[in-house]
C-alpha positions as CSV (number, residue, x, y, z in Angstrom):
1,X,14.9,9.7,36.8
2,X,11.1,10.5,35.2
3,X,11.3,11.6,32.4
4,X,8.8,13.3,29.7
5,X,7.7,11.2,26.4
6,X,11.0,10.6,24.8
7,X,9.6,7.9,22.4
8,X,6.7,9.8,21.1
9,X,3.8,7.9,22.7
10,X,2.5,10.2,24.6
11,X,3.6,8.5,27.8
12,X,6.4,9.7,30.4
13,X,9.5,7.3,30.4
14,X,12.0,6.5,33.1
15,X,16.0,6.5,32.4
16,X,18.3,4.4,34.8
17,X,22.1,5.3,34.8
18,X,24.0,1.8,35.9
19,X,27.0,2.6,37.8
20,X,28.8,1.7,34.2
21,X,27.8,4.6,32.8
22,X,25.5,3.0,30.2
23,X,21.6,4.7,30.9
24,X,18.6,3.2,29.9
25,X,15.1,4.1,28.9
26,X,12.1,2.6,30.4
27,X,8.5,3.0,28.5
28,X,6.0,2.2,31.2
29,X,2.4,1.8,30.0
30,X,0.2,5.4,30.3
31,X,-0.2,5.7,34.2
32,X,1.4,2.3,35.1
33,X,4.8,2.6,37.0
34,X,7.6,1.3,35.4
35,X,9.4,-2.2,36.9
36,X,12.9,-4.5,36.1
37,X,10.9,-6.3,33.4
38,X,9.7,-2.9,31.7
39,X,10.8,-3.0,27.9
40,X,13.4,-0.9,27.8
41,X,16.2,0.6,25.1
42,X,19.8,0.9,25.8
43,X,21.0,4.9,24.9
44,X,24.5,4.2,24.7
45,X,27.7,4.5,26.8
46,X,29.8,6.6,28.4
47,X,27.2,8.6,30.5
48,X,29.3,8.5,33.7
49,X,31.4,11.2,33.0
50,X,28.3,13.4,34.1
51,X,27.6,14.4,37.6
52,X,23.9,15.8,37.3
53,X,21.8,14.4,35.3
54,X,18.1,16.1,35.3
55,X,15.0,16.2,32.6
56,X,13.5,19.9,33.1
57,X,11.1,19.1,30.0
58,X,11.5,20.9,26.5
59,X,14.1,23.0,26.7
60,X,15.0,23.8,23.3
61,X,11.7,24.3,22.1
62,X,10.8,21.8,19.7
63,X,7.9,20.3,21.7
64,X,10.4,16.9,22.7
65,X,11.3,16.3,26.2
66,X,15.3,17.0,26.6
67,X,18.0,15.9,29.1
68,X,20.5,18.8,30.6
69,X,23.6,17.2,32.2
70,X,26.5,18.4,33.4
71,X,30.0,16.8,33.8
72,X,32.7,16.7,36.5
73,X,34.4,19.8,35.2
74,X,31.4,22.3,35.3
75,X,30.0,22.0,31.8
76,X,26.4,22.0,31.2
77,X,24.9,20.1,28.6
78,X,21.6,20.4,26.4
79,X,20.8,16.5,24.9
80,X,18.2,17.1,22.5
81,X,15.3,14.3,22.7
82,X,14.2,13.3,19.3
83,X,10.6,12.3,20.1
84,X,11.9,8.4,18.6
85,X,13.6,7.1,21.6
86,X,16.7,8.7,21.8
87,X,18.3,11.8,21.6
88,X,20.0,14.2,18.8
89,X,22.3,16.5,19.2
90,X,24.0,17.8,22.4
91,X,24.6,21.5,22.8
92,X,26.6,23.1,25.2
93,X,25.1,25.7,27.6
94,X,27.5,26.7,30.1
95,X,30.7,25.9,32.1
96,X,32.0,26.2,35.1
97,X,29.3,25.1,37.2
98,X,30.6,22.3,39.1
99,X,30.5,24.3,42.5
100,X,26.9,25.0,42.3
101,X,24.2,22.3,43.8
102,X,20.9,23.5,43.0
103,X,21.8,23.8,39.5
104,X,19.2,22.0,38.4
């Protein structure tokens, strides 16, 4: 999935979801596409309890790129991007959407 700058370098970065779940973010060079031997860092586990997973850009407003997801029962999600590689805290913004599917 692009992605805006979530590591702060002014560049847009790529996350990859593995079927395990565990995503990943790729930091391609400025205007170079990003490929398997791309440095990468892992963001954890547990991501595949989420259907959608989409990057509308800053969301909440504090000029960081952010990640909305939403999981199999309808909730949506606001993961706050922390502008260092990762992401902060994760807000909920609204449930029972799991029938829609141009949520996002």
């Amino acid at each position: 999935m692009p992605f805006g700058d979530l590591s702060g370098d002014r560049c847009n970065d790529v996350l990859v979801r593995f079927s395990s779940g565990s995503p990943r973010a790729y930091r391609p060079a400025c205007g170079v596409a990003a490929t398997p031997s791309t440095a990468y860092t892992s963001l954890g586990t547990g991501w595949n309890q989420y259907d959608v997973l989409t990057s509308p850009g800053d969301v909440s407003g504090d000029g960081r790129a952010d990640l909305v997801s939403r999981d199999t029962a309808g909730t949506v999600r606001r993961n706050d991007g922390t502008g260092k590689g990762s992401f902060g805290g994760r807000t909920k913004a609204a449930t029972g959407r799991q029938g829609y599917k141009g949520l996002f």
